[in-house]
N, C-alpha and C positions, 0 to 999 in steps of 0.2 A: 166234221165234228158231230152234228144233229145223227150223221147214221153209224156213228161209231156210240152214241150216247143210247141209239133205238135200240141196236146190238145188245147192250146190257141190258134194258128195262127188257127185253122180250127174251132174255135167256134166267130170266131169276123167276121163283113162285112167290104163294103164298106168305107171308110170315113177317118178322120182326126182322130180317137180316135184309128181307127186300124193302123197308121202309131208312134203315140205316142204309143200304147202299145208292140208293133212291137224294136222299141227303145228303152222302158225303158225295157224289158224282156233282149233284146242283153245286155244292161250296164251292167246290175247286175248278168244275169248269163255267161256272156261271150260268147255268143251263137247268135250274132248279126245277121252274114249273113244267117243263119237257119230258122230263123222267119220273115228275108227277102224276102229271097227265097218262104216261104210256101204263106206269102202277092202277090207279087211277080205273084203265079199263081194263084190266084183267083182274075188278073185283075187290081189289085191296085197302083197305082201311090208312090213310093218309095223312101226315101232320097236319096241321092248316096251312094253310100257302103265307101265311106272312108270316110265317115263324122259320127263320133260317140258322141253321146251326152252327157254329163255329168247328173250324178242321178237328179241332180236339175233340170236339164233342162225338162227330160225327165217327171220328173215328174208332174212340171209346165202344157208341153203336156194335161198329163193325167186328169188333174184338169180343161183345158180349153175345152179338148173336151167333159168329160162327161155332164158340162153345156151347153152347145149348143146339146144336143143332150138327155135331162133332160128331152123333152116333147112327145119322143116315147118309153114308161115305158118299153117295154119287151126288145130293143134292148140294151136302157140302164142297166137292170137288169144284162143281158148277159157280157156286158163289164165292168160295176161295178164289177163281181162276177172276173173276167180276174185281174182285178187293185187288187181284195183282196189277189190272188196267188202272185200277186209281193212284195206287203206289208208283205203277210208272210213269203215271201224269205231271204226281209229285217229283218225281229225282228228274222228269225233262225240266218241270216249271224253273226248278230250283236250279239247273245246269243252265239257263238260258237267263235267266234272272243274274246268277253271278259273273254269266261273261259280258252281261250289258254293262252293271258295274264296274269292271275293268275296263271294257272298250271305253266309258261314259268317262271314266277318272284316267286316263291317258288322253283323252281329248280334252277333255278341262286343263291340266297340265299342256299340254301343246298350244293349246289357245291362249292360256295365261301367258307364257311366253314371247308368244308372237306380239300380245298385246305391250310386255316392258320392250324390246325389241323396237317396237315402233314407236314407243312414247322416249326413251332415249334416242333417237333419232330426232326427234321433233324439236325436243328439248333441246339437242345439241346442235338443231337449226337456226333457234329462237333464237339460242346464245349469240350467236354468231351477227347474226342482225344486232342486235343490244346484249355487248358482253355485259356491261355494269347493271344488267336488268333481275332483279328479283321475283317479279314476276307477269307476266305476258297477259293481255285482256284482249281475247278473239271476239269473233261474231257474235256465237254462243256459248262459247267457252271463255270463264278463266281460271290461267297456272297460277299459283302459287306453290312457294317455299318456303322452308325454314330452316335454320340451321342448327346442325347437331354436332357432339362432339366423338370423338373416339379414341381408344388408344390401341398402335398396329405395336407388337412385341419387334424387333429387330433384333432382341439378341437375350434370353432370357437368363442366360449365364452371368450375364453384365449387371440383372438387377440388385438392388439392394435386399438383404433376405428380408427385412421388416414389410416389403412389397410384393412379397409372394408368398402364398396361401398353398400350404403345404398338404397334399391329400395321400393318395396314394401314385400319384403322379406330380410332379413342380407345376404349378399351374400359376402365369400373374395375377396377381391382385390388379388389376383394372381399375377396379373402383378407386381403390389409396393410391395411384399413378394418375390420374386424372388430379386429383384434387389435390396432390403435392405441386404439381405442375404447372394447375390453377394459381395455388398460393401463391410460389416461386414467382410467377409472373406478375399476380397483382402485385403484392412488394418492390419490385424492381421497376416497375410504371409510372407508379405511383406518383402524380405530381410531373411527371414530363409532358410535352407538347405530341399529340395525336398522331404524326407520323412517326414521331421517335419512336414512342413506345408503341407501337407496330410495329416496327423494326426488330425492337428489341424482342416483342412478345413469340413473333413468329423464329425467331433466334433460339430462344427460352425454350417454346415448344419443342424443340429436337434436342437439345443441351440438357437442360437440368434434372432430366433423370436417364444415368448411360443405359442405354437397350432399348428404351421407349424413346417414341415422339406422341406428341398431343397431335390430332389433325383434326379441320373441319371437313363437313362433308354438307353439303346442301339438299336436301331432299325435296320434293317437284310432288304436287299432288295438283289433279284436274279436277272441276268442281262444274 
């Protein structure tokens, strides 16, 4: 990189296009005082070294000084050819920067996975030791859960229309299936003995609206 950076500082002259490309080479490869420095001895008037310019800036530079300087073909040739090493700096950076991105977000995704993968595994060892168990206290871990409710459609032709939300597509209403369902159950409970109406509730759940069931689902968070 240091003799691909020398390359440029010792093939530009005098002038305002050698201090913009002198700048824009430092931004983008990090290499600022290096390209100063080779400016520097061949006489040239230089920013201050704590002043670093942003790509835009630099590049701005680059674009102001090649046209002022449009009308001496060979020197412009020479520094055009300088400006085309840094553009191709940029489209590598840029090409290697996007594929880490992808490579980085397919491993997060694979990783994530492997981690529910194995935490259902665990969990479905735990159980197995203490089914009636809510939640597990390890060494330095512990499981907990909570429960949640949901509703799986079975048969969406079967619903009532007042429970389906009409779009451009038949879609359930979800939420007024849940909460009819809800109702349904508390009413019919209501006042019986704790297994009964278990019985009955988990009966109610898949009965009292045709197409839907109400189902719980336990959800397991690690702490």
């Amino acid at each position: 990189m240091e003799e691909s950076i020398q390359k440029v500082a010792e093939g530009i002259t005098n002038g305002a296009i050698t201090v913009a490309i002198a700048n824009a080479v430092g931004v983008l490869l990090g290499s600022h005082q290096l390209v100063v420095a080779k400016a520097e001895d061949a006489g040239i008037a230089v920013v201050d070294e704590g002043h670093r310019p942003g790509a835009t800036e630099a590049i701005a530079d680059l674009e102001e000084s090649l046209a002022l300087e449009n009308n001496k073909r060979e020197a412009f040739i020479r520094k055009a050819d300088a400006t085309c090493w840094v553009i191709e700096r940029l489209r590598a950076e840029a090409s290697y920067h996007s594929s880490q991105s992808k490579r980085f977000s397919a491993l997060a995704k694979r990783e994530d996975n492997r981690a529910d993968a194995l935490e259902s595994t665990l969990i479905h060892l735990l159980s197995r030791l203490d089914p009636s168990a809510t939640s597990h206290h390890l060494t330095d871990h512990h499981l907990s859960s909570r429960t949640t409710e949901a509703i799986e459609i079975d048969d969406p032709d079967l619903l009532p229309p007042e429970l389906v939300t009409t779009q451009t597509t038949t879609t359930a209403n979800k939420t007024s299936i849940k909460a009819r369902i809800r109702s349904l159950i508390s009413t019919a409970t209501s006042g019986l003995p704790k297994a009964e109406a278990a019985h009955l509730a988990f009966s109610l759940s898949s009965t009292a609206v045709p197409g839907a069931r109400l189902i719980k689902r336990r959800h397991w968070s690690i702490t």
